[in-house]
NUPADREN-526223 format. One record per residue (C-alpha): chain; x, y, z; residue in one letter. Coordinates in steps of 0.2 Angstrom, whole numbers, always signed. Example, Ala and Ser with C-alpha at 12.3 -4.5 7.8 and 13.67 -1.06 7.14 Angstrom:
2
SITE   mol      px      py      pz   type
SITE     A     +62     -22     +39      A
SITE     A     +68      -5     +36      S
This chain:
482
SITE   mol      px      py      pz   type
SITE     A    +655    +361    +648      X
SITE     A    +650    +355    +629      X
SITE     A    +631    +352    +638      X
SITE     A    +630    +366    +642      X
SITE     A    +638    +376    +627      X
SITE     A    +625    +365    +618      X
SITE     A    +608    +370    +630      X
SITE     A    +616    +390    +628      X
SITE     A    +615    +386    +608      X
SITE     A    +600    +379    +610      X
SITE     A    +591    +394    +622      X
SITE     A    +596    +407    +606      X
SITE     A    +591    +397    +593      X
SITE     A    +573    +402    +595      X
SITE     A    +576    +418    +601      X
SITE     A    +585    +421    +582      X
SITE     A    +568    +415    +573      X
SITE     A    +555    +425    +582      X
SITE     A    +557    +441    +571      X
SITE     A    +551    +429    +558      X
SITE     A    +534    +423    +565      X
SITE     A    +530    +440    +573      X
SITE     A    +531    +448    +555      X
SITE     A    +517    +434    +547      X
SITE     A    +503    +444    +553      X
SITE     A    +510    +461    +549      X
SITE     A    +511    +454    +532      X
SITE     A    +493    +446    +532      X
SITE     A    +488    +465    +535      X
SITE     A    +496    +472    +523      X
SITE     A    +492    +457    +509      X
SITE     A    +475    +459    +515      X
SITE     A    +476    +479    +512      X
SITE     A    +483    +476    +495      X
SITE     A    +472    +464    +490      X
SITE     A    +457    +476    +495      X
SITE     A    +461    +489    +487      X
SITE     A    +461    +480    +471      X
SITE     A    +444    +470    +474      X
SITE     A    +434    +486    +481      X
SITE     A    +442    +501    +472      X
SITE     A    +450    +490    +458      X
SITE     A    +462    +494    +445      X
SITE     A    +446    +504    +432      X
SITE     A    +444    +519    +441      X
SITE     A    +453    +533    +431      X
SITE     A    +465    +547    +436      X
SITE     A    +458    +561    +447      X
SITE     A    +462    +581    +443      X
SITE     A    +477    +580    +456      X
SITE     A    +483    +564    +450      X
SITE     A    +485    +570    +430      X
SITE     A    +493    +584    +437      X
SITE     A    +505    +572    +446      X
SITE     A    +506    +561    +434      X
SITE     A    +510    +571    +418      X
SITE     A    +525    +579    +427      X
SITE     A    +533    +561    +421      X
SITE     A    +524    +555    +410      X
SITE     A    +523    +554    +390      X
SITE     A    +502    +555    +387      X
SITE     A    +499    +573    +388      X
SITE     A    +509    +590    +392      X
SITE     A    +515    +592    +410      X
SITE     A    +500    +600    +419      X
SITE     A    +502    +619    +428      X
SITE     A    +513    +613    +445      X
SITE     A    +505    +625    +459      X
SITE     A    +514    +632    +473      X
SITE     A    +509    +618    +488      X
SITE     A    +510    +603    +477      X
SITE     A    +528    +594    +480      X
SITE     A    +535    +582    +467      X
SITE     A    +538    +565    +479      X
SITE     A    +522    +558    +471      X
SITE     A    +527    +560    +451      X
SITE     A    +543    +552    +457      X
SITE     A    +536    +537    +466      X
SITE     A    +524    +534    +450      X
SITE     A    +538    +538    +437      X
SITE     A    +543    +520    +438      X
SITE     A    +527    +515    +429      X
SITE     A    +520    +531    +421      X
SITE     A    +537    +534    +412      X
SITE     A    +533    +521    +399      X
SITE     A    +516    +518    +400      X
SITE     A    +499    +528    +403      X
SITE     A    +488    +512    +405      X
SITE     A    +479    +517    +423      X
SITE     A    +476    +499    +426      X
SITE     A    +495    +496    +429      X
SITE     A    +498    +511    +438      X
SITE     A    +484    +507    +450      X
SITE     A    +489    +489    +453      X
SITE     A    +510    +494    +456      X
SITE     A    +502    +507    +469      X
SITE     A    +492    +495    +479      X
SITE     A    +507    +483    +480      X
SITE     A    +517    +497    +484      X
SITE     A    +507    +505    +498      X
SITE     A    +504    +484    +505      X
SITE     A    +524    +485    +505      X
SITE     A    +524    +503    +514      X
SITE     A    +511    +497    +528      X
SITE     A    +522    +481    +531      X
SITE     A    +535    +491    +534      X
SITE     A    +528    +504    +546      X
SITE     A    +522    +494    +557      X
SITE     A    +536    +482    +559      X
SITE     A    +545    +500    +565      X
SITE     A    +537    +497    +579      X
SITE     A    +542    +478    +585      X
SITE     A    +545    +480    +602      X
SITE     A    +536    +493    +607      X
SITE     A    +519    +483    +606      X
SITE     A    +514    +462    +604      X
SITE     A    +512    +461    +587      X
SITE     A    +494    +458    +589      X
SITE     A    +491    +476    +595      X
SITE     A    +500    +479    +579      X
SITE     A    +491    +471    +570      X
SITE     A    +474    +474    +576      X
SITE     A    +483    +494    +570      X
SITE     A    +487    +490    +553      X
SITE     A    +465    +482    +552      X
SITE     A    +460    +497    +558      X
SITE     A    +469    +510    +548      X
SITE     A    +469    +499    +533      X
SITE     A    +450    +497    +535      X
SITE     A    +444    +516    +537      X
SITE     A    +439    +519    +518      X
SITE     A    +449    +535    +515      X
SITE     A    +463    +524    +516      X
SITE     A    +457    +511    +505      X
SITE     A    +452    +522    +491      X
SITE     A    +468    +532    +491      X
SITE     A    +479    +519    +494      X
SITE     A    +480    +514    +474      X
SITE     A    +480    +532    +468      X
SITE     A    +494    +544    +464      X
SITE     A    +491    +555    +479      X
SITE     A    +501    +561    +492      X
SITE     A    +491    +559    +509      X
SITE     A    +495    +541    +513      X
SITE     A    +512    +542    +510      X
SITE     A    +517    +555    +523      X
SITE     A    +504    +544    +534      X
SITE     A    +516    +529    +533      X
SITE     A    +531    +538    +535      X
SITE     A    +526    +546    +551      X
SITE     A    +518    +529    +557      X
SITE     A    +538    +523    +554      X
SITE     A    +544    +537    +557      X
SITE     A    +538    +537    +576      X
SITE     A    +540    +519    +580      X
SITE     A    +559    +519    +575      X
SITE     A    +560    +536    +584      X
SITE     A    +555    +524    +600      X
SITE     A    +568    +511    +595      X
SITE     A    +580    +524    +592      X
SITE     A    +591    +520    +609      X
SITE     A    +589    +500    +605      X
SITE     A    +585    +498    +589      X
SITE     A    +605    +503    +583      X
SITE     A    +608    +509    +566      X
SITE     A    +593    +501    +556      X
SITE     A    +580    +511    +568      X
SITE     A    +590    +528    +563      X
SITE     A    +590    +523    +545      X
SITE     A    +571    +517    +549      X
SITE     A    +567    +535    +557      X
SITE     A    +578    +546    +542      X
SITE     A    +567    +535    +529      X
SITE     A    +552    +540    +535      X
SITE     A    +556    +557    +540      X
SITE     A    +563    +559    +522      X
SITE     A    +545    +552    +514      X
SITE     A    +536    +563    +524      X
SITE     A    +544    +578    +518      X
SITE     A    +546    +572    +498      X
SITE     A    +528    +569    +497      X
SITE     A    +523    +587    +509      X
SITE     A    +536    +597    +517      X
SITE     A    +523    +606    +529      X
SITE     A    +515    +594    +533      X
SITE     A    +533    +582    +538      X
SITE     A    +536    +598    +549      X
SITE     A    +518    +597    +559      X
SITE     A    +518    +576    +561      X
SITE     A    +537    +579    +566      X
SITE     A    +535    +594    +580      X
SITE     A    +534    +581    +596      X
SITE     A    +548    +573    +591      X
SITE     A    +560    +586    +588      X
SITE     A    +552    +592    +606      X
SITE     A    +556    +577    +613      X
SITE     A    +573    +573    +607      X
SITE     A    +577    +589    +613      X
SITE     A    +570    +586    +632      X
SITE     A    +580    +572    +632      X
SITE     A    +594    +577    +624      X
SITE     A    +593    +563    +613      X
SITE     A    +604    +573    +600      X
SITE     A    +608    +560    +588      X
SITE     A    +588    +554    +586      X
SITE     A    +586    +574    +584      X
SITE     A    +599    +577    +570      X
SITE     A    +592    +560    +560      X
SITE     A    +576    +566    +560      X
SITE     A    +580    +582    +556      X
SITE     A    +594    +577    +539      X
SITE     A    +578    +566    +533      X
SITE     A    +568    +581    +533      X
SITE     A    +580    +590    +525      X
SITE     A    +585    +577    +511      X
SITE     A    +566    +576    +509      X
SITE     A    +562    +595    +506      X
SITE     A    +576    +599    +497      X
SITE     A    +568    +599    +480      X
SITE     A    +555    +608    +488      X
SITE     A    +565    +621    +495      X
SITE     A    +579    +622    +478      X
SITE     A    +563    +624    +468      X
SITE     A    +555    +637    +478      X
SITE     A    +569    +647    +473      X
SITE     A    +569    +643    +455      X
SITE     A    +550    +645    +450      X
SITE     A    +542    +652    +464      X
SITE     A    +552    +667    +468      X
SITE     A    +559    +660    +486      X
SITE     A    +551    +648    +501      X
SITE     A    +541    +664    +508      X
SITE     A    +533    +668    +493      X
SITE     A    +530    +649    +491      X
SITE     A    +523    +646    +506      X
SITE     A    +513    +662    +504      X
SITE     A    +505    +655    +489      X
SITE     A    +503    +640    +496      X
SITE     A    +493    +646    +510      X
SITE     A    +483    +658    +497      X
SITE     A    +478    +643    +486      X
SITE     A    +471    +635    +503      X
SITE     A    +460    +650    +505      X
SITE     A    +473    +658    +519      X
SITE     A    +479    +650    +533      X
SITE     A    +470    +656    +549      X
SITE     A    +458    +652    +564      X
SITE     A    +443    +642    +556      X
SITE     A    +436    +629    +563      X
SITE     A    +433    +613    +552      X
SITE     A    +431    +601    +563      X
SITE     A    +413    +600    +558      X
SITE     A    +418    +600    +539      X
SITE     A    +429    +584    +543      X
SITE     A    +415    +576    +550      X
SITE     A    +402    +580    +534      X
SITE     A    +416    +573    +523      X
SITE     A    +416    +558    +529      X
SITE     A    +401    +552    +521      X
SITE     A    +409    +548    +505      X
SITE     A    +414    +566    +500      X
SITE     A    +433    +566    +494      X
SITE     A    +433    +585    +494      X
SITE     A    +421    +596    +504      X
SITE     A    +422    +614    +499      X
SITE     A    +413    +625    +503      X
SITE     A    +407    +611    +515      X
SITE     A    +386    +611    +518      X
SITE     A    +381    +595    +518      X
SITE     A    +372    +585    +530      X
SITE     A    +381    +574    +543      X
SITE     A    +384    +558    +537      X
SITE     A    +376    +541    +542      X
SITE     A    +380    +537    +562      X
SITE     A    +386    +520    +556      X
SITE     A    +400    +531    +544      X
SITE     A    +404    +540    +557      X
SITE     A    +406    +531    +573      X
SITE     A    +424    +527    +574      X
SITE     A    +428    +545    +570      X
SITE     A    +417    +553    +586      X
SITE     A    +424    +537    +595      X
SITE     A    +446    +541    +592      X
SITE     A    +447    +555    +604      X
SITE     A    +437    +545    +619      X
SITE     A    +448    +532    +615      X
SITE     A    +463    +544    +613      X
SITE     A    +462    +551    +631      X
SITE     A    +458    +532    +636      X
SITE     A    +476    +526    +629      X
SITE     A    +485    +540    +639      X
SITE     A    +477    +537    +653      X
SITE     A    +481    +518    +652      X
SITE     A    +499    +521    +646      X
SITE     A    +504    +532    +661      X
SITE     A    +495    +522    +676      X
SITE     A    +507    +509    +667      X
SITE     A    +521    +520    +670      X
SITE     A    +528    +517    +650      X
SITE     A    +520    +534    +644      X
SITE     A    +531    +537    +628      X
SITE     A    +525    +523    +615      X
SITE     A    +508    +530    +618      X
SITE     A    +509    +548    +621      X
SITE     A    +520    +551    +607      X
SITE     A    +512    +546    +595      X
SITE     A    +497    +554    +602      X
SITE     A    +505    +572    +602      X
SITE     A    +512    +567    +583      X
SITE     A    +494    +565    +580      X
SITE     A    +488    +578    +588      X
SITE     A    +500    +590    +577      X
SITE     A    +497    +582    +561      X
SITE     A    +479    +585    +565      X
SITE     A    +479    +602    +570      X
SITE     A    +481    +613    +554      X
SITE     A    +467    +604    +546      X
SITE     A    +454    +605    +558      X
SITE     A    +460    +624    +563      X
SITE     A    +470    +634    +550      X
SITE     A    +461    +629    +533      X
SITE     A    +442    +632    +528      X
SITE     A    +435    +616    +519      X
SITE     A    +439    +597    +520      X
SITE     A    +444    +583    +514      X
SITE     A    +443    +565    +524      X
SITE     A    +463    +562    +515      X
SITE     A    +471    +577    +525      X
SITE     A    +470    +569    +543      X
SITE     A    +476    +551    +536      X
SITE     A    +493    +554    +547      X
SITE     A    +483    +559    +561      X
SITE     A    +472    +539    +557      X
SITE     A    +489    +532    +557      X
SITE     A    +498    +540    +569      X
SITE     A    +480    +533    +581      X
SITE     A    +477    +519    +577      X
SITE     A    +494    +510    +588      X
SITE     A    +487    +518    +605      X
SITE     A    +467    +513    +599      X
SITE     A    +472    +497    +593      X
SITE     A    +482    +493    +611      X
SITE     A    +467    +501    +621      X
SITE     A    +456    +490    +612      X
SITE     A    +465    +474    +613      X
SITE     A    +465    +476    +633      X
SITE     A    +445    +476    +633      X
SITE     A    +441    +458    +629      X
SITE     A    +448    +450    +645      X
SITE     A    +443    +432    +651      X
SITE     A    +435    +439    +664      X
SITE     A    +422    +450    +654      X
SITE     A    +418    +437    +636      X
SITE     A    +403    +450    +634      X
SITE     A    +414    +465    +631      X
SITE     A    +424    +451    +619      X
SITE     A    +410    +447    +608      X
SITE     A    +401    +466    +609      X
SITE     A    +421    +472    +603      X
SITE     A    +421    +459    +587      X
SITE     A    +404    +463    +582      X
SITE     A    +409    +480    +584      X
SITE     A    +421    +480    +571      X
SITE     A    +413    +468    +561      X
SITE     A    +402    +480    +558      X
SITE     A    +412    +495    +555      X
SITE     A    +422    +485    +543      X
SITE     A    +406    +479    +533      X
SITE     A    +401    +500    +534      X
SITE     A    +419    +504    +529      X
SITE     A    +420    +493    +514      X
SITE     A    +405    +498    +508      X
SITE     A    +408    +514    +507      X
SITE     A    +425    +512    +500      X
SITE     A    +416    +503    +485      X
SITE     A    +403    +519    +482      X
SITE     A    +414    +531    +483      X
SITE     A    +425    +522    +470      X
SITE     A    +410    +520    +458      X
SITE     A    +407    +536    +460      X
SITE     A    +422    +542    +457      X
SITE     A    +424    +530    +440      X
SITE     A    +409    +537    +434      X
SITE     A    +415    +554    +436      X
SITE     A    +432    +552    +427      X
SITE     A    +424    +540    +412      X
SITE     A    +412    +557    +408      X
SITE     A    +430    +564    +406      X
SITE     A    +435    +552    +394      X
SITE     A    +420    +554    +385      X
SITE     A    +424    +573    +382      X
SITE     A    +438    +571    +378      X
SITE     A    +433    +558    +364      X
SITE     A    +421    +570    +358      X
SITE     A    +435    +581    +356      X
SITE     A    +447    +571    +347      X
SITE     A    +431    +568    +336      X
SITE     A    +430    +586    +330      X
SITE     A    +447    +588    +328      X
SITE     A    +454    +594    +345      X
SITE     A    +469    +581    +344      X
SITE     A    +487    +585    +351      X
SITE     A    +495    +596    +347      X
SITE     A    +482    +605    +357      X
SITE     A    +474    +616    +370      X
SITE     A    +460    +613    +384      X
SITE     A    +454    +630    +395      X
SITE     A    +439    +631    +406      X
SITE     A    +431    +620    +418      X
SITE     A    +439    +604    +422      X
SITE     A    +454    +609    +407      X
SITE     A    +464    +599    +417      X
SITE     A    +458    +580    +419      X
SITE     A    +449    +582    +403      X
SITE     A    +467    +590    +395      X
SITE     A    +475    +574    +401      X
SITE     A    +463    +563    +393      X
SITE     A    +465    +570    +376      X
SITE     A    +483    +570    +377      X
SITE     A    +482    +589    +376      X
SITE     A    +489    +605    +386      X
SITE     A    +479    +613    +399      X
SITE     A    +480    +632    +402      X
SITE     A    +469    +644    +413      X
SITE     A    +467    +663    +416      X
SITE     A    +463    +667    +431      X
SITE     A    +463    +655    +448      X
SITE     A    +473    +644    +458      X
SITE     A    +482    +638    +441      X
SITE     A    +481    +653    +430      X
SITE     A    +497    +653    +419      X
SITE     A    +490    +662    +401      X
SITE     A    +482    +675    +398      X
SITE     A    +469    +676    +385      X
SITE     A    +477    +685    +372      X
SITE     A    +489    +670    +372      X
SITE     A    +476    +659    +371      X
SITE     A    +468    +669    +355      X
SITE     A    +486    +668    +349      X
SITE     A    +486    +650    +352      X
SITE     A    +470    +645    +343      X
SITE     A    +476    +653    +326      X
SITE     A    +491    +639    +326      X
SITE     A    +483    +625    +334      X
SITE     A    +468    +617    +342      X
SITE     A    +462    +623    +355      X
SITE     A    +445    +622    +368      X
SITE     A    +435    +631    +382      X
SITE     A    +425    +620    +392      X
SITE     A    +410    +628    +399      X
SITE     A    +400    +622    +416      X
SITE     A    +381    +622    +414      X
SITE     A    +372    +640    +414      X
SITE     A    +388    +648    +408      X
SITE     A    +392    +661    +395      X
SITE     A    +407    +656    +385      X
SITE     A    +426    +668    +387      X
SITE     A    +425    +681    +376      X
SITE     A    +439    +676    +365      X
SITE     A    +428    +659    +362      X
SITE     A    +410    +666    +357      X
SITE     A    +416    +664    +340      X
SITE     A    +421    +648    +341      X
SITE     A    +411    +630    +337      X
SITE     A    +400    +624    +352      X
SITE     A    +395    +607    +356      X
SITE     A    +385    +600    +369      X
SITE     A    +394    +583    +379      X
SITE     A    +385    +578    +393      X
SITE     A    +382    +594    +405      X
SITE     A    +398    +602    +399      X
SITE     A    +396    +613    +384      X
SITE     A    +412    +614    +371      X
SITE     A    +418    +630    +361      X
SITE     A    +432    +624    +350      X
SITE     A    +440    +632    +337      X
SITE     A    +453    +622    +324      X
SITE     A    +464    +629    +311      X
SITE     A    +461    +627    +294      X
SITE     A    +445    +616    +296      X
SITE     A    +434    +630    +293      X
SITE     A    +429    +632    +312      X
């Protein structure tokens, strides 16, 4: 009897430690993620227009920047931990990465399970690799996020009837992030899961999903309310600053944009490089090849849900809005990648070493394409936002110092940089007028910035210009005799 108590002690012993080396590579991904992030976008690239926006809501460095209708305060919130107390970038940029390393870790170990942990693995490469998710994977932007919590989201959605309490608390998590960072687009990523709790009457999954969702866009909502004039009217705005929500077809404006442009609108460029591009023309082949495989197996659900989630996420950005940008379907990448990545890992069969070696010098190569790409884009980009800095220099040289006010192109990243307000008159964050802004400049500094070719406001002809750059300044300050 003791024997055999012993061999029964025995036989569980190592069944109580695999969680442990199953979770090593998972966490090599995410290290590896982290780690990329800093060496290829790197901790000196500055903050973009959304970010200041984002970022001033918490911080002490400048006025809070104009909050417009679509925005939703989850990313001001996850950075207020850092940009509370300080404004260095640096610091900011390196919490972020180790942050969003943590996050991917987490996501894919909501899957355990469902998939070997080399196809999730071989996931996590694939959607940490892609450069979009590389170069916002350090910045205060909301995209990503709502990506990881729909990947988690879904996997403990699956786990929901075996995975007890921790998958629920898993699945409200990630519902929750997706909706604190964008309410809407928690509701699109979310749609084949309410759909399929409901045909299975899996009623307790339903109501989880749906509380996180809920405790997610409360703020939202509660704010809607409070500013906006209700959740119609902020939706409606929404949908007005995204040029109205309708039938237009951007597929082939996602596909320009993946040449390195982070915002393509309107969207005429040429298509990018075959090499940049590949994997993007190759998901949906792929997509319909893991559907396939996942029903002749007769185990259809941890594939063809996160397919459909995809699919959702997808949808309003390639049909309902009118320009692109590669960070909108970053859900739909995640969401992907599990059903790509287990597709791909049935390819290299003993049997067939040729299709082993053409797969790894496949994504040998699209790594090598990705990374590089990842590290232009980033150097664009620094460049970009150090001729902000440098405005903004300028103006602190000529007396523009805070208290004061920016207007006019770029007011608000350059605003930020100076440490002053930001106002405009008319567009997507008009919220003055210019008789205010006349009134303004008779107590304080205050600034139009003009793009090249353009005639001044009318209430800044008689102010100082300055050329910085391309930019042309018209500043006026008080009692210097400008």
């Amino acid at each position: 009897m003791a024997g055999s108590a012993h061999a029964t002690l025995d036989a569980v012993r190592p069944a109580r430690s695999r969680p442990v080396p199953a979770a090593r590579p998972l966490a090599a991904v995410a290290a590896a993620f982290t780690l990329a992030q800093l060496l290829v976008v790197g901790t000196g690239l500055g903050l973009g227009w959304d970010e200041t926006v984002y970022v001033s809501q918490v911080g002490h460095h400048a006025p809070a920047a104009f909050f417009s209708a679509p925005r939703a305060r989850g990313v001001s919130l996850l950075v207020a931990p850092v940009a509370s107390w300080t404004s260095s970038t640096a610091l900011l940029r390196l919490y972020l990465a180790l942050l969003s390393g943590l996050a991917l870790f987490w996501a894919l170990r909501a899957w355990r399970g469902l998939f070997p942990v080399r196809v999730l693995a071989l996931a996590g490469g694939l959607f940490a690799s892609l450069w979009v998710t590389l170069f916002y994977g350090p910045q205060a932007m909301p995209n990503l996020w709502v990506a990881l919590g729909a990947l988690a989201a879904v996997g403990c959605f699956l786990r929901a009837r075996t995975g007890g309490t921790a998958a629920l608390w898993g699945l409200a998590g990630g519902a929750a992030l997706m909706a604190w960072m964008r309410p809407v687009d928690a509701v699109w990523a979310a749609l084949p899961l309410c759909a399929a709790g409901l045909a299975r009457r899996q009623w307790r999954p339903v109501l989880v999903l749906s509380a996180g969702l809920a405790a997610g866009a409360v703020e939202w909502v509660a704010e809607a309310y409070a500013r906006y004039g209700g959740l119609a009217r902020r939706l409606a705005d929404g949908s007005a600053i995204q040029g109205g929500l309708g039938w237009h077809l951007a597929v082939v404006d996602q596909l320009r944009s993946l040449g390195g442009r982070t915002l393509c609108r309107p969207c005429a460029d040429a298509l990018p490089h075959p090499l940049y591009a590949f994997w993007w023309c190759a998901l949906p082949p792929l997509a319909v090849l893991a559907a396939a495989v996942a029903v002749r197996a007769r185990r259809p659900a941890p594939t063809l849900l996160p397919l459909a989630c995809a699919a959702t996420a997808a949808f309003p950005y390639l049909f309902l809005i009118g320009y692109a940008a590669p960070r909108f379907l970053l859900p739909a990448y995640a969401l992907l990648a599990v059903p790509v990545a287990d597709v791909l890992a049935r390819l290299p069969t003993a049997r067939r070493p040729r299709a082993r070696v053409l797969l790894c010098a496949g994504l040998a190569v699209h790594l090598g394409a990705q990374l590089t790409l990842a590290h232009r884009v980033a150097g664009t980009h620094i460049r970009a936002r150090e001729a902000w800095a440098r405005t903004a220099a300028e103006l602190h040289r000529r007396g523009v110092r805070p208290p004061c006010l920016l207007t006019g192109h770029e007011a608000i990243p350059v605003a930020y940089a100076a440490g002053c307000a930001s106002a405009a008159t008319a567009g997507h964050n008009a919220n003055t007028t210019r008789a205010a802004l006349a009134r303004a400049a008779r107590r304080i500094p205050v600034a139009a910035l003009v793009p090249p070719g353009a005639a001044p406001p009318g209430y800044a002809r008689g102010w100082t210009p300055a050329a910085v750059g391309a930019v042309r300044l018209y500043y006026v300050v008080p009692g210097a005799g400008s």
